[in-house]
MMTF fields as JSON, N, C-alpha, C and O atoms, coordinates in Angstrom:
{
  "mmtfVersion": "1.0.0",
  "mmtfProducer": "UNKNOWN",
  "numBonds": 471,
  "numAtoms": 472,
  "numGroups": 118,
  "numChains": 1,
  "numModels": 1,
  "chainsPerModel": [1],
  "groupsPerChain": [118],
  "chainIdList": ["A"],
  "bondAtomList": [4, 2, 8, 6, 12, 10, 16, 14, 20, 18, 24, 22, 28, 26, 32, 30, 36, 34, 40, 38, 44, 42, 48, 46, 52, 50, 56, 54, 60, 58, 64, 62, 68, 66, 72, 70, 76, 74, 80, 78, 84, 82, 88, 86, 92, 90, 96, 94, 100, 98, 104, 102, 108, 106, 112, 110, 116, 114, 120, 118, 124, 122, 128, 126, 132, 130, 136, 134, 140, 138, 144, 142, 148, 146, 152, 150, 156, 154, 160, 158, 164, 162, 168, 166, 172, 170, 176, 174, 180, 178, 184, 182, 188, 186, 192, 190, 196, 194, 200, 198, 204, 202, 208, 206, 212, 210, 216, 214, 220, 218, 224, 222, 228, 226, 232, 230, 236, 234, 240, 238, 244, 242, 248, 246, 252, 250, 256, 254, 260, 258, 264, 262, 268, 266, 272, 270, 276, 274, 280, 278, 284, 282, 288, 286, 292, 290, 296, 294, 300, 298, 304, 302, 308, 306, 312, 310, 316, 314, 320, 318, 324, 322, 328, 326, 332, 330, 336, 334, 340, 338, 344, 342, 348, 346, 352, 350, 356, 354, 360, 358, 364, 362, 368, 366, 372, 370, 376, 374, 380, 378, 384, 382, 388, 386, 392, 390, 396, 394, 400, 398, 404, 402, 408, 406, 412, 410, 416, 414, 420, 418, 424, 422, 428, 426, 432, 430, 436, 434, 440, 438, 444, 442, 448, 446, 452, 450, 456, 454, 460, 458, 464, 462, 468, 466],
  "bondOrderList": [1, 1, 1, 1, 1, 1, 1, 1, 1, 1, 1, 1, 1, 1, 1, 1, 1, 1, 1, 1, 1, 1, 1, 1, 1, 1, 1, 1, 1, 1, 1, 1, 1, 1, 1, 1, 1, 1, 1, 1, 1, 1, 1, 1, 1, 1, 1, 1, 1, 1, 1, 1, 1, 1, 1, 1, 1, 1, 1, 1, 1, 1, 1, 1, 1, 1, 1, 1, 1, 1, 1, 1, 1, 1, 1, 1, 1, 1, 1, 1, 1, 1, 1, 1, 1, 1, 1, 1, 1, 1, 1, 1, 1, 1, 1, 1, 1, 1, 1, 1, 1, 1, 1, 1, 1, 1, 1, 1, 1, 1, 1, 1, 1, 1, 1, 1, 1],
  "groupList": [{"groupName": "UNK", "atomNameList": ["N", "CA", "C", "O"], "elementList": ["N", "C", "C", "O"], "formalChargeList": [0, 0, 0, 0], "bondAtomList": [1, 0, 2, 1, 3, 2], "bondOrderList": [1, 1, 2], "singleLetterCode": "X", "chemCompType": "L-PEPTIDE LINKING"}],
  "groupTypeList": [0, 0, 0, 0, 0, 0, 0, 0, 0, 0, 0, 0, 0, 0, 0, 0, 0, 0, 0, 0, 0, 0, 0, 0, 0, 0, 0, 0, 0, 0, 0, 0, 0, 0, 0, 0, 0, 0, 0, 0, 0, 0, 0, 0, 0, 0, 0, 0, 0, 0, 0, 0, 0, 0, 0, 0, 0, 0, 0, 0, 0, 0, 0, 0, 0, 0, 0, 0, 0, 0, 0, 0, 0, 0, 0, 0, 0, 0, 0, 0, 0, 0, 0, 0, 0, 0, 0, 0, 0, 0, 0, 0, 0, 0, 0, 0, 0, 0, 0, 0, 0, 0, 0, 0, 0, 0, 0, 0, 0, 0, 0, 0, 0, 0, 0, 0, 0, 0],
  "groupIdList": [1, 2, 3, 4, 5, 6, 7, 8, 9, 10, 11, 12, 13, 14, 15, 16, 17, 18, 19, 20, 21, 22, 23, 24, 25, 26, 27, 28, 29, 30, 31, 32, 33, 34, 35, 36, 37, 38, 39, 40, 41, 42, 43, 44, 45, 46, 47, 48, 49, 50, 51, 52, 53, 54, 55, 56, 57, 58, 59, 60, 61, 62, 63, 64, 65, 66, 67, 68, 69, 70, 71, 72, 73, 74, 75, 76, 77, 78, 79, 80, 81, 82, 83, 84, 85, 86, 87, 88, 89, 90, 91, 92, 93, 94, 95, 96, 97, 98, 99, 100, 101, 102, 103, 104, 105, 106, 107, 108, 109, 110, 111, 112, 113, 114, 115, 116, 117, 118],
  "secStructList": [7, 2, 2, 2, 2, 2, 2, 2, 2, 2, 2, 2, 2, 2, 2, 2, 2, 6, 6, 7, 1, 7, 7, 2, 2, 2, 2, 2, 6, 6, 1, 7, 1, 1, 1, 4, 4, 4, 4, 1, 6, 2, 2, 2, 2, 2, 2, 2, 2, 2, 2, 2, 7, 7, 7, 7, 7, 7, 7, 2, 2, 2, 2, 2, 2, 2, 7, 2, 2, 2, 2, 2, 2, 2, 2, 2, 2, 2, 2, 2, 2, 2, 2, 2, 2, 2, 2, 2, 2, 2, 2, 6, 2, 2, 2, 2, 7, 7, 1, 7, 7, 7, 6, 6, 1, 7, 7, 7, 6, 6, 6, 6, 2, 2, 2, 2, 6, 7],
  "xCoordList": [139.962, 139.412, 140.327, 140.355, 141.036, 141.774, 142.85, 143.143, 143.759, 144.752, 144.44, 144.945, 143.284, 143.349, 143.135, 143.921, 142.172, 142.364, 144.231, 144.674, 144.65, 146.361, 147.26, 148.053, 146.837, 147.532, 147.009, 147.734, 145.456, 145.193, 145.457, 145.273, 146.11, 146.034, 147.678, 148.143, 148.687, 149.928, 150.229, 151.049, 149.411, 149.254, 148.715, 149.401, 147.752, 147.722, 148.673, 149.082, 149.148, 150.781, 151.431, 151.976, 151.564, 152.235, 152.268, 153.243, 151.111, 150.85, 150.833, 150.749, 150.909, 150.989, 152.667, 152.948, 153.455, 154.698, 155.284, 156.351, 154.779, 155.095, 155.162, 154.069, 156.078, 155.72, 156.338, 156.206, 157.013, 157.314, 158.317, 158.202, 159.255, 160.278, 160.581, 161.06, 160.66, 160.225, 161.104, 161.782, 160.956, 161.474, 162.6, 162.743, 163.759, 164.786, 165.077, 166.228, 164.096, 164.149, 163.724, 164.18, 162.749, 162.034, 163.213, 162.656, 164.017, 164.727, 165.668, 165.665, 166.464, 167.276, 166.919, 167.623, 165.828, 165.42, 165.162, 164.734, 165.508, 165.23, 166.777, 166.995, 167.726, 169.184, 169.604, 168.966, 170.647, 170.89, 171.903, 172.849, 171.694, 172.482, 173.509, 174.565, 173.819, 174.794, 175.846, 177.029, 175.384, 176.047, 177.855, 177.625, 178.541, 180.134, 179.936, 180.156, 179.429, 179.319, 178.703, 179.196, 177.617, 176.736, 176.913, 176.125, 178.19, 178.75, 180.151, 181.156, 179.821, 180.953, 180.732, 179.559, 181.433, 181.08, 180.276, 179.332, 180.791, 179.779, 178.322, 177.362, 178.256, 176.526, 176.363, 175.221, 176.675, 175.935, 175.487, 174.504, 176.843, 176.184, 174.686, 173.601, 175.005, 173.89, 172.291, 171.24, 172.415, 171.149, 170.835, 169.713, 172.026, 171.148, 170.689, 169.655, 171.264, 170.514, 169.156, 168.433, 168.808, 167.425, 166.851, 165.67, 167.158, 165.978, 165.735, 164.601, 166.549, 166.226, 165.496, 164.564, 165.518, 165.045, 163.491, 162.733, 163.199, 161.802, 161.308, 161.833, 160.342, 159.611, 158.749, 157.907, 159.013, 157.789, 156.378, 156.166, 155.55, 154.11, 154.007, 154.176, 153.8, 153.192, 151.812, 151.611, 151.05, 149.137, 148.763, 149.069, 148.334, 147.552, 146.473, 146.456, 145.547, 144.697, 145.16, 144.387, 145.979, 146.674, 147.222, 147.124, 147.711, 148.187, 147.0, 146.955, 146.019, 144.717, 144.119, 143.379, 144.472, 143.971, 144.653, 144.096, 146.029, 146.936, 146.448, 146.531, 145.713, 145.436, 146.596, 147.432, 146.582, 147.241, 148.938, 149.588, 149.387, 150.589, 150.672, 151.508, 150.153, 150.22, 150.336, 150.792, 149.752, 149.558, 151.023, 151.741, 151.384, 152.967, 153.5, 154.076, 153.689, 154.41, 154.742, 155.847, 153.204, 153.231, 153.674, 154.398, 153.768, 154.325, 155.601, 156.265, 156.064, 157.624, 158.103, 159.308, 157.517, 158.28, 158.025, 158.728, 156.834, 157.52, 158.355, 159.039, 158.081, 159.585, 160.865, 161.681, 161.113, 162.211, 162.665, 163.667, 161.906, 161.828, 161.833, 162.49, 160.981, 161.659, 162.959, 163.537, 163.488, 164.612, 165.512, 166.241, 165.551, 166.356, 166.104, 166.97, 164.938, 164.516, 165.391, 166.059, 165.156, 166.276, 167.884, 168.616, 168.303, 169.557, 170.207, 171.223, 169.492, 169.474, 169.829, 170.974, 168.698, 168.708, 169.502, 168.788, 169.897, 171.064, 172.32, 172.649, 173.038, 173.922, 173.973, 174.923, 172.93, 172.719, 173.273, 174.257, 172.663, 172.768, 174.122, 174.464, 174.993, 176.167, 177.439, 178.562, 176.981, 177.718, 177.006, 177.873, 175.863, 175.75, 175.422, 174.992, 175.69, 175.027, 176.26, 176.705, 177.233, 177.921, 176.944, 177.543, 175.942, 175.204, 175.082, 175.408, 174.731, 174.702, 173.605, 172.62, 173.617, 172.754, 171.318, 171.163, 170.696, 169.142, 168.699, 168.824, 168.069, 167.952, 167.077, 167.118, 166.181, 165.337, 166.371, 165.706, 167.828, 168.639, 169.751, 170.651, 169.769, 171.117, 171.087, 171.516, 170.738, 170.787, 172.466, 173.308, 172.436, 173.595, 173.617, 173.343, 173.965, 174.006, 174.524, 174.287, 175.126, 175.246, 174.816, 174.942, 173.736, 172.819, 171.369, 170.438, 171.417, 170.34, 169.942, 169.002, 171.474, 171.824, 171.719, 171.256, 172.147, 172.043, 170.519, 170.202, 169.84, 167.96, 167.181, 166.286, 168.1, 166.83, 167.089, 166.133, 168.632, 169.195, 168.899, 169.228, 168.028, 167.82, 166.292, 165.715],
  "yCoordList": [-118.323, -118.25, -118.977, -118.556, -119.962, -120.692, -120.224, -120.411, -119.37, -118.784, -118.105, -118.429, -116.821, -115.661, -116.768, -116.499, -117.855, -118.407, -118.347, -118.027, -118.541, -119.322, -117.669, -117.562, -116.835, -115.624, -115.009, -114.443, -115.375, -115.288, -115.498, -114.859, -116.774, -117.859, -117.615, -117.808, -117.057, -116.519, -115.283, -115.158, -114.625, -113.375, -113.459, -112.753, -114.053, -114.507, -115.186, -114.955, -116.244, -116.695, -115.87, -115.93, -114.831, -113.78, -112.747, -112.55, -112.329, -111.38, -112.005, -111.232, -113.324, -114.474, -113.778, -112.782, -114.266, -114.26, -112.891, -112.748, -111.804, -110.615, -109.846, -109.795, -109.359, -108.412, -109.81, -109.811, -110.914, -111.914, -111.494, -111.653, -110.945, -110.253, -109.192, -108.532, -108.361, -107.345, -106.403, -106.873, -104.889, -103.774, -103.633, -103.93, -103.147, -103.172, -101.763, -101.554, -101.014, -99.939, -100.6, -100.247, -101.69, -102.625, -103.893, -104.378, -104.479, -105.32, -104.356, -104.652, -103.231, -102.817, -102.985, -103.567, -102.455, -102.012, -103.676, -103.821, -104.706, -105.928, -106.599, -107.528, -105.708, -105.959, -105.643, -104.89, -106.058, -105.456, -104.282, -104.328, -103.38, -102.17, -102.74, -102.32, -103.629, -104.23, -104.604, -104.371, -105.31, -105.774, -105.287, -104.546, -105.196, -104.537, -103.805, -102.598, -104.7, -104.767, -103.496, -102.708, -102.987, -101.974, -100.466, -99.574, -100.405, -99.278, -99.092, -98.383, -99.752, -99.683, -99.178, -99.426, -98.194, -96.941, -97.803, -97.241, -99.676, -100.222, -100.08, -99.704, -100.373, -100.718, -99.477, -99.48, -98.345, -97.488, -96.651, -95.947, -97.093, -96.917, -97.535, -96.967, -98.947, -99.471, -99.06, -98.973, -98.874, -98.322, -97.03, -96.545, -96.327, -94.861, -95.566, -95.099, -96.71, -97.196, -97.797, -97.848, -98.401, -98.958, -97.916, -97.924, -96.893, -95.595, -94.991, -94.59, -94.988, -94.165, -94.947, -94.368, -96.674, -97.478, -97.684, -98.263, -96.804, -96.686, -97.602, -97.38, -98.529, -99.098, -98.277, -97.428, -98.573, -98.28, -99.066, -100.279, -98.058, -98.833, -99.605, -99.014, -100.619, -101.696, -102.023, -103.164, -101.696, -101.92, -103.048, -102.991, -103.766, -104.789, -104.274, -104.554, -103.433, -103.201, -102.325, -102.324, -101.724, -101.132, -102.514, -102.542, -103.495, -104.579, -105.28, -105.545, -105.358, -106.148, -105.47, -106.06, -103.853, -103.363, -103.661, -103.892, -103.45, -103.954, -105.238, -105.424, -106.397, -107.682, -108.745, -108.427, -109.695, -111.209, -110.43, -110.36, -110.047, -109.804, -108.546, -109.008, -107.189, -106.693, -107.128, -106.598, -108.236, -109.421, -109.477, -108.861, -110.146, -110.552, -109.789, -109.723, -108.737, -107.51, -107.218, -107.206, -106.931, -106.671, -107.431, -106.941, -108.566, -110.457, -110.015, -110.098, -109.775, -109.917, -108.604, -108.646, -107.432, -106.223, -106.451, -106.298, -106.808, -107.04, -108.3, -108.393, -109.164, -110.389, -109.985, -110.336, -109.121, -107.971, -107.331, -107.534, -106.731, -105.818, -106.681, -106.238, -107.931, -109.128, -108.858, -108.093, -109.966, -109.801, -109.139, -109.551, -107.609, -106.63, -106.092, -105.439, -106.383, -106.413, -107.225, -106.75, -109.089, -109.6, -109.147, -108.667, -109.309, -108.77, -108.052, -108.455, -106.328, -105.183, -106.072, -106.276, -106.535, -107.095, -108.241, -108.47, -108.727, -110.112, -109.055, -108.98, -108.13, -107.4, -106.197, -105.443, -106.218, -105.3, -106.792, -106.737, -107.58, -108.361, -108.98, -109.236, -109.249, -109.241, -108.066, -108.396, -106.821, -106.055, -105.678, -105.602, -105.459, -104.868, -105.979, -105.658, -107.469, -108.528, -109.53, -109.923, -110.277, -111.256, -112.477, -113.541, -112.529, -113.725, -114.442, -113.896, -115.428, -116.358, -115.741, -115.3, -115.611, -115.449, -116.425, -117.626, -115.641, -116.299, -116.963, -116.492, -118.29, -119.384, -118.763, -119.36, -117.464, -116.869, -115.782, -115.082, -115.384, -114.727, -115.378, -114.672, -116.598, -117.313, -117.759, -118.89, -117.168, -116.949, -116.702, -116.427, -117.016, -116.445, -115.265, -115.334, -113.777, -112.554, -112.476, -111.385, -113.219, -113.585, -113.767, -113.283, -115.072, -115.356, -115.152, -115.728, -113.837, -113.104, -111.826, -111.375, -111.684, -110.227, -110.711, -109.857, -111.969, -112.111, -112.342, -111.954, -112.896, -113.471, -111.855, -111.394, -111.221, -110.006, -108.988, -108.459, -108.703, -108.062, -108.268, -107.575, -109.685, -110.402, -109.985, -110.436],
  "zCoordList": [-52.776, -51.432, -50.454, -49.297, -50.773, -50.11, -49.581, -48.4, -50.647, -50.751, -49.456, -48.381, -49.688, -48.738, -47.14, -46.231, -46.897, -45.767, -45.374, -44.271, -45.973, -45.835, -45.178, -44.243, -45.91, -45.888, -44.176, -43.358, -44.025, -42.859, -41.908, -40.871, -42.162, -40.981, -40.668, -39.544, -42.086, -41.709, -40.623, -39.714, -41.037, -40.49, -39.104, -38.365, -38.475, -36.822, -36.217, -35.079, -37.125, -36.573, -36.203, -35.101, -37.042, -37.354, -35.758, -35.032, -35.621, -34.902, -33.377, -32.422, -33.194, -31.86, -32.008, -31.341, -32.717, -32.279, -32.376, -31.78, -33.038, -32.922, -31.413, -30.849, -30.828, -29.445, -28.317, -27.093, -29.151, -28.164, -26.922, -25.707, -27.659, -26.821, -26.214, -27.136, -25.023, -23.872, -24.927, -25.842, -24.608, -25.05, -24.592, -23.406, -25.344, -25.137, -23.971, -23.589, -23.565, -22.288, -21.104, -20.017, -21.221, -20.367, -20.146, -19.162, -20.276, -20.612, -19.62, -18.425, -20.051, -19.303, -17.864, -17.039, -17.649, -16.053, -15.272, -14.127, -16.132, -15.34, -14.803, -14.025, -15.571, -14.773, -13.783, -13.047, -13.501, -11.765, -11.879, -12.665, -11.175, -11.246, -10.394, -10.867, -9.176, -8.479, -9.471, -9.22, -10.859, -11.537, -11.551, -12.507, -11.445, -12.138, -13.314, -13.414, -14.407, -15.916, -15.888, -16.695, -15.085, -15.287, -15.221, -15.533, -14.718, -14.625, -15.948, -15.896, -16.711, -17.916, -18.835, -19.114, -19.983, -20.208, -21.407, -21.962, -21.956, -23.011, -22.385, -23.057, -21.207, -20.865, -20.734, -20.274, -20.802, -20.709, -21.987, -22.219, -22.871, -24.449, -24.587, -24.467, -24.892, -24.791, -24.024, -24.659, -22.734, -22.697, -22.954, -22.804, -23.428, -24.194, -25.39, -25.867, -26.077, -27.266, -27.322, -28.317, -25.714, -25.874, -25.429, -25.776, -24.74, -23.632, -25.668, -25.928, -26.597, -27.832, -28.424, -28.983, -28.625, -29.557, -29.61, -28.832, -31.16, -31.151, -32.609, -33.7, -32.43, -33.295, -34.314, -34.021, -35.21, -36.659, -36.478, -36.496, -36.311, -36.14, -37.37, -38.437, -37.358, -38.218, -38.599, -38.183, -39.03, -38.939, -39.754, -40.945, -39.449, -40.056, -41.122, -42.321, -40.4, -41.108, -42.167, -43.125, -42.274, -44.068, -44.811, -46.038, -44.227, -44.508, -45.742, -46.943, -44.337, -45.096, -46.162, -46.949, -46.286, -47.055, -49.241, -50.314, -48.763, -49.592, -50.412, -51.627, -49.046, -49.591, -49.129, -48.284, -49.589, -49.055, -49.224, -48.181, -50.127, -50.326, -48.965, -48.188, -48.394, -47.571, -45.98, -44.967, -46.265, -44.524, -44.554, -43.767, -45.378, -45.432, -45.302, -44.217, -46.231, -45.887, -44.373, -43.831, -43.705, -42.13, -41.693, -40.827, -41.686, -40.868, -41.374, -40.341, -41.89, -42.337, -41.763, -41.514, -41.473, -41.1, -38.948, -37.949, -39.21, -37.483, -36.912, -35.893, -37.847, -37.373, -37.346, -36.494, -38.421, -38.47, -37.129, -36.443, -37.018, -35.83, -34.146, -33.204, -34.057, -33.388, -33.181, -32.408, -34.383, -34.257, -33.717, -32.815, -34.427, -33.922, -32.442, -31.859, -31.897, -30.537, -29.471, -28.552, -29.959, -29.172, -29.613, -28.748, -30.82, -30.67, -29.892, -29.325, -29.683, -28.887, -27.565, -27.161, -27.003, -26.028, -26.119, -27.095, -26.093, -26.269, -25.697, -24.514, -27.014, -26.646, -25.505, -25.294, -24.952, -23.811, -22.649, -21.912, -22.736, -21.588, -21.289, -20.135, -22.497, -22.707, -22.191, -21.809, -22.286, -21.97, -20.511, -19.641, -20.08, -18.752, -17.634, -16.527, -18.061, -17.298, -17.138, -18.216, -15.386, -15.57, -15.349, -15.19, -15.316, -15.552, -16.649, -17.703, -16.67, -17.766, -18.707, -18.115, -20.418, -21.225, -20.871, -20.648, -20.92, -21.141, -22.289, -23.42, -21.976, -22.976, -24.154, -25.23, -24.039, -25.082, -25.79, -26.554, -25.799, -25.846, -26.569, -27.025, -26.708, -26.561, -28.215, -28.443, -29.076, -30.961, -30.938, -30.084, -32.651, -33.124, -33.78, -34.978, -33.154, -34.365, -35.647, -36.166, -36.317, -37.298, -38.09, -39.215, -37.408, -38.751, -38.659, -39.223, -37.498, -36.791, -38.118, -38.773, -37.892, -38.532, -40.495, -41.252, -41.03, -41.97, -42.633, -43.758, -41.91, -42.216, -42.258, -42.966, -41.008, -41.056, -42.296, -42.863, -42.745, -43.663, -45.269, -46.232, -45.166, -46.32, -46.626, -47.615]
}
């Protein structure tokens, strides 16, 4: 009984920090088209990559159905997807932005790219 409290209580953590970071199509439209950067044929790769970048629904409730090991499952596939959310966005802001990186942005892809790959 304890256990499943714990798995619970992961899984609302879970779902608090899930959706933390704006959409990488939503994210675009908050840059400045004035920018220089924004007219470069990288930023414009890039936002055909976020106008395409589509999420895998994630459900809890198949999760819960699974049981304690399924919570996790779900907690671990949208932190994933986090991740790869700011990344997207990190490297969008990098290529279509001369402003300074944003302090919720400012990770290392590296070991962004190594935790989520794992």
């Amino acid at each position: 009984m304890r256990t499943a409290k714990i798995w619970i209580a992961v899984g609302v953590v879970a779902a608090m920090v899930a959706g933390c970071t704006t959409s990488p199509a939503d994210y675009a439209a908050t840059l400045s088209i004035q920018d220089p950067k924004w007219r470069s044929p990288q930023c414009e790769q890039i936002r055909v990559q976020a106008l395409n970048y589509k999420e895998r629904n994630l459900n809890w409730t198949a999760g819960l159905l699974i049981g304690p090991y399924g919570l996790a499952l779900v907690a671990a596939g949208k932190e994933h997807q986090e991740k790869q959310r700011k990344l997207l966005a990190r490297e969008m802001h990098m290529r279509c932005s001369s402003l300074p990186l944003p302090k919720n942005l400012q990770i290392d892809p590296s070991t962004a790219q190594a935790s989520s790959s794992s």
